[in-house]
C-alpha positions in Angstrom: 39.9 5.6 4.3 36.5 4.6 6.5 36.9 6.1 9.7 36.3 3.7 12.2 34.1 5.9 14.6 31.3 6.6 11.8 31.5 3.2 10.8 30.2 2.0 14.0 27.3 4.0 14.2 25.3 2.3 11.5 23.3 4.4 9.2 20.3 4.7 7.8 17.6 5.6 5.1 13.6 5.0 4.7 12.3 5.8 1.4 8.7 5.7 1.4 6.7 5.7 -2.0 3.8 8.0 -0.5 3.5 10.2 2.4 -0.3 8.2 3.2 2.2 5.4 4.6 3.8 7.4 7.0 1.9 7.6 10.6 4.1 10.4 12.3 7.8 12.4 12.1 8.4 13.7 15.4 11.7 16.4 15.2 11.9 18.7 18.3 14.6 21.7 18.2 16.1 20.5 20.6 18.9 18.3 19.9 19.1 16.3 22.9 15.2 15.2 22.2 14.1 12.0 20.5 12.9 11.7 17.0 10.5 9.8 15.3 9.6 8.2 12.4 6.7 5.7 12.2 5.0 4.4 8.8 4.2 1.0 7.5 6.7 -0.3 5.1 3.9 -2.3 3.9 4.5 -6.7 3.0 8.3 -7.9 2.4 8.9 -8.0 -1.1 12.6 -8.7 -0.9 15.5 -8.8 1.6 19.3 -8.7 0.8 22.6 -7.9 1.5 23.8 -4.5 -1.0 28.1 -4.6 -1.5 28.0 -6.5 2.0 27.1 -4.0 4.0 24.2 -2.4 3.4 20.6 -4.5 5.0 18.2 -3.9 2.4 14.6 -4.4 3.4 12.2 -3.9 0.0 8.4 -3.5 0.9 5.4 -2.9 -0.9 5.1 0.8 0.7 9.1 1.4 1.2 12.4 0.8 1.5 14.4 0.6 4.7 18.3 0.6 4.2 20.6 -0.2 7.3 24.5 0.3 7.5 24.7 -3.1 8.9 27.6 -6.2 7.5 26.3 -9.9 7.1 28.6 -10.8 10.0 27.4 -7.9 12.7 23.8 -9.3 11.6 24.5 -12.6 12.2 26.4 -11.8 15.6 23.2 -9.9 17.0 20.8 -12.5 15.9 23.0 -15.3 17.5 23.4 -12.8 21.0 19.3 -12.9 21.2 18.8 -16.4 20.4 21.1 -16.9 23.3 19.2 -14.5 25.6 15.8 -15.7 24.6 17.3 -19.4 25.4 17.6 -18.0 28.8 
């Protein structure tokens, strides 16, 4: 069963193909402290949609992955048109 709770907070993962595409990690001990990660994923290759729910952004120097369905993508995308309408 998918507990509801972690499902909401959206995942992620960046795989970069060389550490010369990353431009800074920034991890402090302490916990309640930002953290970075900065790079250049490099020109789109490809764009999809993995089992539904998984935004998968394929780029020359990396992949970005995102815990994100079709349907909450298309529901944020549709809340900025509306604000940038404004």
């Amino acid at each position: 069963m998918v507990d509801v709770a972690r499902a909401k907070e959206h995942g992620f993962s960046v795989e970069m193909k060389s550490k010369e595409f990353v431009r800074r990690v920034s991890v402090s001990d302490d916990p309640r402290d930002a953290v970075i990660f900065e790079g250049f994923l490099g020109e789109i290759e490809e764009m999809g949609m993995v089992e539904e729910v998984i935004l998968e952004i394929r780029a020359a120097n990396g992949t970005l992955r995102i815990d994100l369905s079709e349907e909450e993508l298309r529901r944020a995308l549709t809340r900025k048109k509306k604000e940038d309408m404004i």
